[in-house]
VEXDOKE-382739 format. One record per residue (C-alpha): residue number from 1; z, x, y. Coordinates in steps of 0.02 Angstrom, whole numbers, plus 50000, padded with zeros to 5 digits. Each point is the difference from the previous one (the first is absolute). Example, Ala and Ser with C-alpha at 12.3 -4.5 7.8 and 13.67 -1.06 7.14 Angstrom:
<r resi="1" pz="50390" px="50615" py="49775"/>
<r resi="2" pz="49967" px="50069" py="50172"/>
// end
This chain:
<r resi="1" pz="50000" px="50000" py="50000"/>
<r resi="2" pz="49947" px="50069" py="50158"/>
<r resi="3" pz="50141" px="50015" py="50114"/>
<r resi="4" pz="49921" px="50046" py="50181"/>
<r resi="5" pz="50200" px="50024" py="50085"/>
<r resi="6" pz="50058" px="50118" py="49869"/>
<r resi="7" pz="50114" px="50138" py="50048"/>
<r resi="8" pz="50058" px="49867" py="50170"/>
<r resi="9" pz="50179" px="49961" py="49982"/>
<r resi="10" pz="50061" px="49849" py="50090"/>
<r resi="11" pz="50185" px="49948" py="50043"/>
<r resi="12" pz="49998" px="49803" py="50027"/>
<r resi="13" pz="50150" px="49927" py="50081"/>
<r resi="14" pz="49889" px="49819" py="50026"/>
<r resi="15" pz="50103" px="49848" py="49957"/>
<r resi="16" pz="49924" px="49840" py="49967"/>
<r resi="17" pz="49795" px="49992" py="50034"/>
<r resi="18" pz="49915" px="50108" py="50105"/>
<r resi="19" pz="50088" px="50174" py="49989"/>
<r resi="20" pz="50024" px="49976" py="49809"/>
<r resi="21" pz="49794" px="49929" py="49992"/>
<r resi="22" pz="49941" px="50183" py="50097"/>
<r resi="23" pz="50112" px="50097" py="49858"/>
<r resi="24" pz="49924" px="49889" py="49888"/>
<r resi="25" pz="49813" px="50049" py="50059"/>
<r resi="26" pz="50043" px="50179" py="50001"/>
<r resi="27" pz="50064" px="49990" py="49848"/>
<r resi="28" pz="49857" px="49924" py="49906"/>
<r resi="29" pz="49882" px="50121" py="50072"/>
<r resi="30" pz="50127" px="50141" py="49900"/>
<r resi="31" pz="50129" px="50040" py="50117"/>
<r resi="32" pz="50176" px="50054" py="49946"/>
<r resi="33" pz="50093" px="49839" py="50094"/>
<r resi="34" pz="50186" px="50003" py="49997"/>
<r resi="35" pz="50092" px="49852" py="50054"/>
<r resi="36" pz="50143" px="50037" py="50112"/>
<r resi="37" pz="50106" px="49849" py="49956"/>
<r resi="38" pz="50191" px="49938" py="50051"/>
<r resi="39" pz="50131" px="50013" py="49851"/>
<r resi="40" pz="50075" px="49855" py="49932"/>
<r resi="41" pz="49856" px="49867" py="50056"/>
<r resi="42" pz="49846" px="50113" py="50043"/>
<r resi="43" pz="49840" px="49915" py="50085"/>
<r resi="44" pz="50054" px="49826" py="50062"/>
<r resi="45" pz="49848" px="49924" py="49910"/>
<r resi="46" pz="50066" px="50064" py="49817"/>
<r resi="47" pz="50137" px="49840" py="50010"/>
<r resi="48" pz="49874" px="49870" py="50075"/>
<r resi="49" pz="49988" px="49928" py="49823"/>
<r resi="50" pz="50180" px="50048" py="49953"/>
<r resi="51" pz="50027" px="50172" py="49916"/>
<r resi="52" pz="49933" px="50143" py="50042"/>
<r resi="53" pz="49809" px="49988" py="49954"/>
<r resi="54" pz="49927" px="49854" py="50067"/>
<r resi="55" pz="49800" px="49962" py="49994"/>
<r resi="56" pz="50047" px="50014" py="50177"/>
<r resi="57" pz="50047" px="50196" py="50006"/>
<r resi="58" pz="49874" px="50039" py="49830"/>
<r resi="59" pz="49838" px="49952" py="50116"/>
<r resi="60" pz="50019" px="50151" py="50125"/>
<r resi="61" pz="50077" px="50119" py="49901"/>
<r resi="62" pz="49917" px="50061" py="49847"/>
<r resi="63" pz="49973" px="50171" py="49972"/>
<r resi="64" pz="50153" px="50069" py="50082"/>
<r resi="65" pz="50155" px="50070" py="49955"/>
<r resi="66" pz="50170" px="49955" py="50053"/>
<r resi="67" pz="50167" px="50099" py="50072"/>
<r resi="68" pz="50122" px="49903" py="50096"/>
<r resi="69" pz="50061" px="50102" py="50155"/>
<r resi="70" pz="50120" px="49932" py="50136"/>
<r resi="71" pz="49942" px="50138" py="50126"/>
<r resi="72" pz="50165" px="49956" py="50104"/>
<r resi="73" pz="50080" px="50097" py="49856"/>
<r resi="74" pz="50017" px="50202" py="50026"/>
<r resi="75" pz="49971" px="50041" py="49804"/>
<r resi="76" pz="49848" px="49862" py="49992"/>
<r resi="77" pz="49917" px="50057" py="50164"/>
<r resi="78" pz="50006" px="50157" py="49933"/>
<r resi="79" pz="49890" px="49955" py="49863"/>
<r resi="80" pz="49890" px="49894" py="50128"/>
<r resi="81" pz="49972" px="50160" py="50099"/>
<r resi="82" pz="49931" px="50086" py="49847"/>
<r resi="83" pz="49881" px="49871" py="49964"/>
<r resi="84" pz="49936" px="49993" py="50168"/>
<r resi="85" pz="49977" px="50207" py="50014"/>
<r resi="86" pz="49906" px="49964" py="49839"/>
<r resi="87" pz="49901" px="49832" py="50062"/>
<r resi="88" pz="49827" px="49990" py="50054"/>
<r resi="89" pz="50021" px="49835" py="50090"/>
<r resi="90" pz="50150" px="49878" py="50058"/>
<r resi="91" pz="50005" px="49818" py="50010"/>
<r resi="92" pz="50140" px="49880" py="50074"/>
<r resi="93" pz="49960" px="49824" py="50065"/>
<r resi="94" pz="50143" px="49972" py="50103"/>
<r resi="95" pz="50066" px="49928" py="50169"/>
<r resi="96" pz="49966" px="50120" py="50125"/>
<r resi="97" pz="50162" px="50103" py="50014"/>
<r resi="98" pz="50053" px="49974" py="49815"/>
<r resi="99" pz="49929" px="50154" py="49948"/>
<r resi="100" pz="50106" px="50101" py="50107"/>
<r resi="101" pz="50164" px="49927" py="49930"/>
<r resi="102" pz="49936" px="50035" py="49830"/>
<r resi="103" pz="49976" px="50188" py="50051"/>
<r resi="104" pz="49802" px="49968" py="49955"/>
<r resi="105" pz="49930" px="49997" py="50183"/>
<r resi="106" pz="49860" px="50114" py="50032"/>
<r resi="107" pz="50073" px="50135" py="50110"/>
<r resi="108" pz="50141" px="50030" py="49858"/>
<r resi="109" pz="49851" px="50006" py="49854"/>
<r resi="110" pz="49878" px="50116" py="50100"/>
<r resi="111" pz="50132" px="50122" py="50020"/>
<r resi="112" pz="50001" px="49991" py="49802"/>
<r resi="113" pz="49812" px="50016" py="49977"/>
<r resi="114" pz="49870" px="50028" py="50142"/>
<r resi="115" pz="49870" px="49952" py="49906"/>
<r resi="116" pz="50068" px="49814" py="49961"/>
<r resi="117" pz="49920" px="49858" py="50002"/>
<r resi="118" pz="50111" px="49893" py="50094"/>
<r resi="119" pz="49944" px="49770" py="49945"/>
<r resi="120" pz="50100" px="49885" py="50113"/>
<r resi="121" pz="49969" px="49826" py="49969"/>
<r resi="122" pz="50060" px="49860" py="50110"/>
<r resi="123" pz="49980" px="49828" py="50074"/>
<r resi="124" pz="49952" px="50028" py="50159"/>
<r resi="125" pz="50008" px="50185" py="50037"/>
<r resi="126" pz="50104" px="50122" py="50055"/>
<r resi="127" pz="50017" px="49962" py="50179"/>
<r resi="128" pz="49977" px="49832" py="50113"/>
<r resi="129" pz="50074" px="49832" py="50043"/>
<r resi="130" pz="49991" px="49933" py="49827"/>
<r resi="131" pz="50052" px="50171" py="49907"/>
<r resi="132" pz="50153" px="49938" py="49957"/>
<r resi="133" pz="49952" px="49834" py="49913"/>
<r resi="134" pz="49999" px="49974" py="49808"/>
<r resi="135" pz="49826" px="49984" py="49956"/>
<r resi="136" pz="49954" px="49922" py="49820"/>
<r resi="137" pz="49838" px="49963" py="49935"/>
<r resi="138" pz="49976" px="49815" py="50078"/>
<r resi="139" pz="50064" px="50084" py="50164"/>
<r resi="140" pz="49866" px="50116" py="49982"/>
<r resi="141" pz="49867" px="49880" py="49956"/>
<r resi="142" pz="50045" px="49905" py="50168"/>
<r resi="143" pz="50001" px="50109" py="50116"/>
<r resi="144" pz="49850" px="50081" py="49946"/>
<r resi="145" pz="49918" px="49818" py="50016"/>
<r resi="146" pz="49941" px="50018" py="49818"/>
<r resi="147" pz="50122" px="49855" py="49958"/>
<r resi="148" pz="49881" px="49897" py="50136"/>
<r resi="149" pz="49873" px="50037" py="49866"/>
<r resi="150" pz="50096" px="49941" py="49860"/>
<r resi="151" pz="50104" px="49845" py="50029"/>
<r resi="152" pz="49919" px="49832" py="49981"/>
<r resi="153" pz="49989" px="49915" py="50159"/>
<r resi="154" pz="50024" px="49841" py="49886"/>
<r resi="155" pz="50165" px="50048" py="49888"/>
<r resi="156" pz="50080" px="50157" py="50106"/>
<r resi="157" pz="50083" px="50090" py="49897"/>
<r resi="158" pz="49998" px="50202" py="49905"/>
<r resi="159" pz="49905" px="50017" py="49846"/>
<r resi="160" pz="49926" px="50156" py="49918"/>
<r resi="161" pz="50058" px="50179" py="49945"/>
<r resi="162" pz="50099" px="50134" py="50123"/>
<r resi="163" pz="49846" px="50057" py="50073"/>
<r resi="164" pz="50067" px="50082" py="50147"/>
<r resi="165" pz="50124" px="50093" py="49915"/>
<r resi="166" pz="49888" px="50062" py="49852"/>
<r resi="167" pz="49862" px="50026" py="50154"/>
<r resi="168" pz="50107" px="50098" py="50117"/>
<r resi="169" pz="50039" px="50109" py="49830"/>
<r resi="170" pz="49823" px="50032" py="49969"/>
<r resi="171" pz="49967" px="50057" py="50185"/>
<r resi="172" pz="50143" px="50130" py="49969"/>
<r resi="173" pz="49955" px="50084" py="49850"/>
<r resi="174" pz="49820" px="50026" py="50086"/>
<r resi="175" pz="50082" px="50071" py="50139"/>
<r resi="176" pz="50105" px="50116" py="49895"/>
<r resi="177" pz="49836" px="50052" py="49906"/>
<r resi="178" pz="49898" px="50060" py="50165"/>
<r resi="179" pz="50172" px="50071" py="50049"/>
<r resi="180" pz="50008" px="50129" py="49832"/>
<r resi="181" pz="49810" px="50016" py="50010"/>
<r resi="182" pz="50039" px="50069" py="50194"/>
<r resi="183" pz="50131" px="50125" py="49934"/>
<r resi="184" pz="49891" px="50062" py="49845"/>
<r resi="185" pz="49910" px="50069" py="50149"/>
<r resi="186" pz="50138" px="50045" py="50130"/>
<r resi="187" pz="50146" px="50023" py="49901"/>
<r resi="188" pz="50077" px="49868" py="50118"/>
<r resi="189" pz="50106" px="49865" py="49979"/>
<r resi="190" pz="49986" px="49803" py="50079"/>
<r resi="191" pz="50106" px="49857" py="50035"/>
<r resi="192" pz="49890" px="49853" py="49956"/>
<r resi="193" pz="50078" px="49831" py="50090"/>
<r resi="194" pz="49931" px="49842" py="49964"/>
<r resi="195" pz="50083" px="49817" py="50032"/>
<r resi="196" pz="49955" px="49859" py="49917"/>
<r resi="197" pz="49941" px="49889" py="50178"/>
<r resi="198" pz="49892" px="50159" py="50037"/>
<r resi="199" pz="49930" px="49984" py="49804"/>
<r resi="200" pz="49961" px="49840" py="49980"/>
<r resi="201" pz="49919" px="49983" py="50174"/>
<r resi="202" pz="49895" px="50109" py="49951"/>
<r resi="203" pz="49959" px="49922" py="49833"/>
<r resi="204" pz="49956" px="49834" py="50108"/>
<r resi="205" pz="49892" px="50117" py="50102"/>
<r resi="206" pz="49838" px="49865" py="49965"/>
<r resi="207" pz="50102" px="49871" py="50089"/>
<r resi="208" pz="50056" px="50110" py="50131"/>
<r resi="209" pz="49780" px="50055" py="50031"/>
<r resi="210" pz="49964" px="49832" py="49983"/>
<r resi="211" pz="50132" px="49945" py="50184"/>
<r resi="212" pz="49958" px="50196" py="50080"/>
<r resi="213" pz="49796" px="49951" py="49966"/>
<r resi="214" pz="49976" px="49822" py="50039"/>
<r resi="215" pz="50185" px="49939" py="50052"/>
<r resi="216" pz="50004" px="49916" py="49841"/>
<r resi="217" pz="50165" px="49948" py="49909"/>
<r resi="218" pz="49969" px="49981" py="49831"/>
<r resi="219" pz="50099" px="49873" py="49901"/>
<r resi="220" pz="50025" px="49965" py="49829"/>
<r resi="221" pz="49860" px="49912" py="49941"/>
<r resi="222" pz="49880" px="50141" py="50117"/>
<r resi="223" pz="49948" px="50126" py="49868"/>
<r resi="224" pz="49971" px="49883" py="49861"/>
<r resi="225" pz="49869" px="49885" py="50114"/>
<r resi="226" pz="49920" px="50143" py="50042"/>
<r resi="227" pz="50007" px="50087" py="49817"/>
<r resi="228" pz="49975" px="49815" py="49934"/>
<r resi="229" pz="50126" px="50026" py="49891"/>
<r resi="230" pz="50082" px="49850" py="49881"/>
<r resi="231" pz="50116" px="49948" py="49862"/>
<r resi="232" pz="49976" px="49843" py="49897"/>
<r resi="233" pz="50125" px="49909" py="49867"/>
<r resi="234" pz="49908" px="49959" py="49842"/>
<r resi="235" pz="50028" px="49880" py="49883"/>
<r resi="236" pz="50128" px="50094" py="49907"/>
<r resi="237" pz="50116" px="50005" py="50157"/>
<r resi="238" pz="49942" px="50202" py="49993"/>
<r resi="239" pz="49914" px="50072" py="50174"/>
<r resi="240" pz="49846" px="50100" py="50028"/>
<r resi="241" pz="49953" px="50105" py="50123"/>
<r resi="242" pz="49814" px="50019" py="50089"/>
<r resi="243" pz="49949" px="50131" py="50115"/>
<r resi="244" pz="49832" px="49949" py="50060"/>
<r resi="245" pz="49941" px="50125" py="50154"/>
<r resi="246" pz="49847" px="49983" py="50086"/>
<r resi="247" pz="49860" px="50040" py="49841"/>
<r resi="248" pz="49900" px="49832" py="50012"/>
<r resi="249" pz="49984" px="50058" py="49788"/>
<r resi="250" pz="50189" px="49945" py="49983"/>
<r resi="251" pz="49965" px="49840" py="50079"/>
<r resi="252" pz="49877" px="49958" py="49917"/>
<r resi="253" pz="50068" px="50049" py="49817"/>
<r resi="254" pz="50147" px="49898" py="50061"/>
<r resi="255" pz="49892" px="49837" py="50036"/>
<r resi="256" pz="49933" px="50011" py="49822"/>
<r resi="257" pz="50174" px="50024" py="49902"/>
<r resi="258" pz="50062" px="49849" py="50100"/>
<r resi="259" pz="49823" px="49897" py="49967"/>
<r resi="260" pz="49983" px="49972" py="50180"/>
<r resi="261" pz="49841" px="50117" py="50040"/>
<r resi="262" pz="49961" px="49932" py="50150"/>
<r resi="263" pz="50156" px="49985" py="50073"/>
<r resi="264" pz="49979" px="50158" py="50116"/>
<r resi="265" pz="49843" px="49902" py="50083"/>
<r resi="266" pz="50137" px="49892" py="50087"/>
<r resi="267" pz="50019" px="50066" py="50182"/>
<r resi="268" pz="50171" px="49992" py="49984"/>
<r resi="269" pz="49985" px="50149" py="49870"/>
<r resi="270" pz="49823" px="50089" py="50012"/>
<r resi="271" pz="50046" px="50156" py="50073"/>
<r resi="272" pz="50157" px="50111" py="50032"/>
<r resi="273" pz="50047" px="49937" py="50187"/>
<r resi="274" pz="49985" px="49817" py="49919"/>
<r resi="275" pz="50122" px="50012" py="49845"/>
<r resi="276" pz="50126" px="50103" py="50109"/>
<r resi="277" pz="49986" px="49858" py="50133"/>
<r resi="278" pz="50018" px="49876" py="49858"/>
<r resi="279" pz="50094" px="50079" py="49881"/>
<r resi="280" pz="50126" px="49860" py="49996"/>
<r resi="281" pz="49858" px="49871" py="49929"/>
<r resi="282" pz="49968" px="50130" py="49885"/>
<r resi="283" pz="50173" px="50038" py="49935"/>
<r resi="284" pz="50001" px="49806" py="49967"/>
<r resi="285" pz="49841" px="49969" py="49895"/>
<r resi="286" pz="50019" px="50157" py="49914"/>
<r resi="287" pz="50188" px="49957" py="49943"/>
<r resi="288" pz="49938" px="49841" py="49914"/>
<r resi="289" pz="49864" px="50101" py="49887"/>
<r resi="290" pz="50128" px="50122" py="49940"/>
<r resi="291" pz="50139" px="49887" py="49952"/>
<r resi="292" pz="49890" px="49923" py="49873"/>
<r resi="293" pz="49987" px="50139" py="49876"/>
<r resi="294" pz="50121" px="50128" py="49946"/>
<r resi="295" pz="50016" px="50184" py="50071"/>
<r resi="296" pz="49909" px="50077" py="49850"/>
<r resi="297" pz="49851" px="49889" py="50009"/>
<r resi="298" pz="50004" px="50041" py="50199"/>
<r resi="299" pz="49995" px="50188" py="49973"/>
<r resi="300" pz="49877" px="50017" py="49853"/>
<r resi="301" pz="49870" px="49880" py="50110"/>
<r resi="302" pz="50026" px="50096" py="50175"/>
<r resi="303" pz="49987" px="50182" py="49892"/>
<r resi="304" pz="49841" px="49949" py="49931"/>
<r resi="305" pz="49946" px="49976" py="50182"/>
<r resi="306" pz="50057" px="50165" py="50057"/>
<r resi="307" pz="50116" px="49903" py="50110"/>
<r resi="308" pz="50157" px="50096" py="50088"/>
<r resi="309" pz="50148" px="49912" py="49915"/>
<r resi="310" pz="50161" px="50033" py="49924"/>
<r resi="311" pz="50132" px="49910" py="49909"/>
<r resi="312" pz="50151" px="49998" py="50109"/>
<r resi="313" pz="50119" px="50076" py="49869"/>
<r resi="314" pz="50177" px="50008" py="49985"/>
<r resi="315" pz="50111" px="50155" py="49951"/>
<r resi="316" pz="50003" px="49941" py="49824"/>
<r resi="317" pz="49805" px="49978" py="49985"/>
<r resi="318" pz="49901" px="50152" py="50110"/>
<r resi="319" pz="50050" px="50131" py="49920"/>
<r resi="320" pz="49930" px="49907" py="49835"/>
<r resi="321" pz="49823" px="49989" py="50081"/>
<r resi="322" pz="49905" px="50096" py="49896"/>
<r resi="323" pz="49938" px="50112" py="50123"/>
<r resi="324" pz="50163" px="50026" py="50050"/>
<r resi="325" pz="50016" px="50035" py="49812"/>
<r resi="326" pz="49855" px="50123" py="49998"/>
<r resi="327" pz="50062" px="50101" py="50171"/>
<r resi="328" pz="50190" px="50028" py="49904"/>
<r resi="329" pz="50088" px="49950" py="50144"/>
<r resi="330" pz="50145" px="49956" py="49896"/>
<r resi="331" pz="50076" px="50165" py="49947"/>
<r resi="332" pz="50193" px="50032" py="49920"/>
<r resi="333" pz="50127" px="50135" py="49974"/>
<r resi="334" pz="50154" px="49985" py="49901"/>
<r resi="335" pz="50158" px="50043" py="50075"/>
<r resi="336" pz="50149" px="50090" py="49880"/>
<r resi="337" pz="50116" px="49853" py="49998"/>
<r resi="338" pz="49920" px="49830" py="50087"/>
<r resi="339" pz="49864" px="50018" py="49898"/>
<r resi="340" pz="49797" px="49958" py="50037"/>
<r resi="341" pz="49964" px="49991" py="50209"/>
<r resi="342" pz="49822" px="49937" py="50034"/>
<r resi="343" pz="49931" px="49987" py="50182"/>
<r resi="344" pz="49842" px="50011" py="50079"/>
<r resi="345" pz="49897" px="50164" py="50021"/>
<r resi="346" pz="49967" px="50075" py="50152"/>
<r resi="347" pz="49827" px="49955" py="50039"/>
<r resi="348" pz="49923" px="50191" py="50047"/>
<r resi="349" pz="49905" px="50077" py="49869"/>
<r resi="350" pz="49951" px="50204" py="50002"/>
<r resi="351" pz="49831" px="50057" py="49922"/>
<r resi="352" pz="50013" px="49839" py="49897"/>
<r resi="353" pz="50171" px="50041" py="49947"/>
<r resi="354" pz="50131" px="49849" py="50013"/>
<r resi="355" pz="50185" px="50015" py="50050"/>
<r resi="356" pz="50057" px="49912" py="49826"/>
<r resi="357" pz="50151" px="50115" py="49981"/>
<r resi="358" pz="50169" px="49943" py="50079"/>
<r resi="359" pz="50178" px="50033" py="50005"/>
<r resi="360" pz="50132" px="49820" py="49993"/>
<r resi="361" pz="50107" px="50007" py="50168"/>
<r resi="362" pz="50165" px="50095" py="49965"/>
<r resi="363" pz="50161" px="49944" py="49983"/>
<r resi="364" pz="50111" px="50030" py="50132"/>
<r resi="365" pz="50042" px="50174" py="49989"/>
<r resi="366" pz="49908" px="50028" py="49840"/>
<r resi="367" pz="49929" px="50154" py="50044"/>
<r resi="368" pz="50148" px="50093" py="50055"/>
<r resi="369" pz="50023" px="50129" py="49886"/>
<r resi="370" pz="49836" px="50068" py="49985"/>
<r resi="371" pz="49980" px="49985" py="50198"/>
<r resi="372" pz="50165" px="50102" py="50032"/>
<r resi="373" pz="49952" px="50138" py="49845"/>
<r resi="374" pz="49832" px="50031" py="50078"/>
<r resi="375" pz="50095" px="50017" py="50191"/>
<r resi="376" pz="50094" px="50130" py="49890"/>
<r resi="377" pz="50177" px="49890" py="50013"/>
<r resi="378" pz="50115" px="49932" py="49859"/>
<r resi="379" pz="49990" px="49827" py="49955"/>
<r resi="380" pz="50117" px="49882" py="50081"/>
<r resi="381" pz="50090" px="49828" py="49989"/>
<r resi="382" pz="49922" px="49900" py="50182"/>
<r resi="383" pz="50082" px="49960" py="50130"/>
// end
């Protein structure tokens, strides 16, 4: 298995999503991650299902080991230091100022190792009016105005996954990436800063063109008119998904599944500007064709059109696809005492080479021995 961050040794102090999802990056890409984690409970997400390994904490954390170090503690700072003067690259999501009560602010660390790469995560950045606030992932996704995007207008109300957070901790591991690329050249070291309101603005950045170029505020139902974009229940109470462009080829492979072939002659549909003006009509004569038959009847009639369509899966059913199948993207690893892990690949392949390989998360502490024997230090109880 090609491992392209071999030989990079990271020291993640992340708690629940987006420090823990850049170690997590790093980490599948080969880098030595070791998770910095408070005795006694560890990451706050390990207990979100009760315990001390919920689905919660196992999403962002595989392929890490684990040493719990309160670095308010001489003898386990001590141990901290080492790892650091050792460490290719730091990460800590916290409040701005937490870092520096936790001996882990950036000043203290570069004195350690100059060439450091120094990952601060936080909600709204380091400095400012709002600097101060607790920031979670709907916080995020609002003030970014991606939440605009989201919500429908009809039922207001959150759905979907923690984007921003997961988001904001892909934006950081790219950042740390350019940063050790800089130093394989200058030998120098970075402190990479990224918040989530500056990451997910950025992320909206089509909404954002769309108001700078022609003052336009997109809303919810913007980018699927324009896309024409669409989801139908079938008769089996399952939903599919179409994606139909501009190609007039889609169209009219569409108007033949459906046995209406001349139903893109109506001047209410015949060209782009017309079914994005009239997309509601659409939505409404399209929604009682496809609740006649079934999904699978649905998707075998619009593939044999070359139609753009999915099934809109659930977690229990896309990973069965067989494509999905045929790509591997379920892999598995089998931890010492908890037995089989499986989770999703990461998607990057190298000279057709797949990451199928990975490591369960750790225990809390699990690591400790070997982490402390290879800092040259006798094994300890923790803190």
């Amino acid at each position: 298995m090609i491992k392209v961050l071999d030989g990079i040794t990271v020291v993640d102090q992340g708690t629940f999503i987006t420090g823990p999802a850049a170690g997590m990056l790093l980490a599948d890409l080969g880098a030595k991650v070791i998770k910095v984690e408070q005795p006694g409970t560890g990451d706050p997400f390990r207990a979100f299902n009760g315990g001390l390994y919920s689905p919660h904490y196992q999403t962002y954390n595989r392929n890490k080991s684990s040493i719990a170090l309160d670095t308010r503690d001489a003898g386990d700072l001590e141990v901290f230091d080492d790892l650091i003067r050792g460490a290719d690259v730091y990460i800590q999501n916290f409040r701005p100022g937490v870092a520096g009560k936790l001996n882990a602010d950036e000043e203290r660390l570069r004195a350690l190792n100059p060439g450091l790469i120094y990952c601060s995560i936080s909600g709204f950045g380091a400095t400012g009016p709002s600097a101060g606030r607790p920031a979670y992932d709907t916080v995020a996704q609002a003030a970014s105005g991606l939440l605009h995007l989201l919500v429908n207008p009809e039922n207001p109300r959150i759905t979907g996954p923690a984007l921003a957070d997961s988001i904001t901790g892909m934006y950081a591991a790219y950042g740390v990436m350019g940063a050790l690329f800089e130093r394989s050249r200058t030998g120098k070291g970075r402190k990479v800063e990224v918040s989530m309101l500056e990451a997910m603005c950025h992320f909206n950045l089509d909404a954002f063109t769309h108001f700078f170029s022609e003052n336009e505020v997109m809303g919810p139902y913007s980018r699927p008119s324009v896309s024409q974009s669409y989801v139908f229940e079938c008769a089996d109470r399952k939903w599919l998904a179409l994606h139909m462009s501009s190609p007039q080829k889609f169209w009219d492979g569409l108007a033949l599944v459906i046995g209406l072939p001349d139903l893109f002659e109506d001047a209410r549909f015949v060209d782009r500007p017309a079914r994005i003006k009239n997309q509601e009509a659409l939505i409404k004569i399209l929604g009682d064709i496809f609740i006649k038959h079934d999904r699978n009847f649905w998707c075998a009639a619009l593939t044999g059109k070359d139609v753009p369509h999915s099934p809109v899966y659930d977690s229990s059913e896309a990973l069965e696809d067989p494509q999905a199948r045929h790509l591997g993207l379920t892999v598995a690893g089998l931890h010492p005492t908890l037995g089989e892990f499986r989770t999703v690949r990461n998607p990057i392949s190298f000279d057709g080479q797949r990451m199928t390989e990975v490591t369960p998360p750790p225990l809390l502490d699990e690591q400790r021995s070997e982490i402390l024997a290879a800092l040259g230090k006798k094994p300890r109880a923790a803190g």
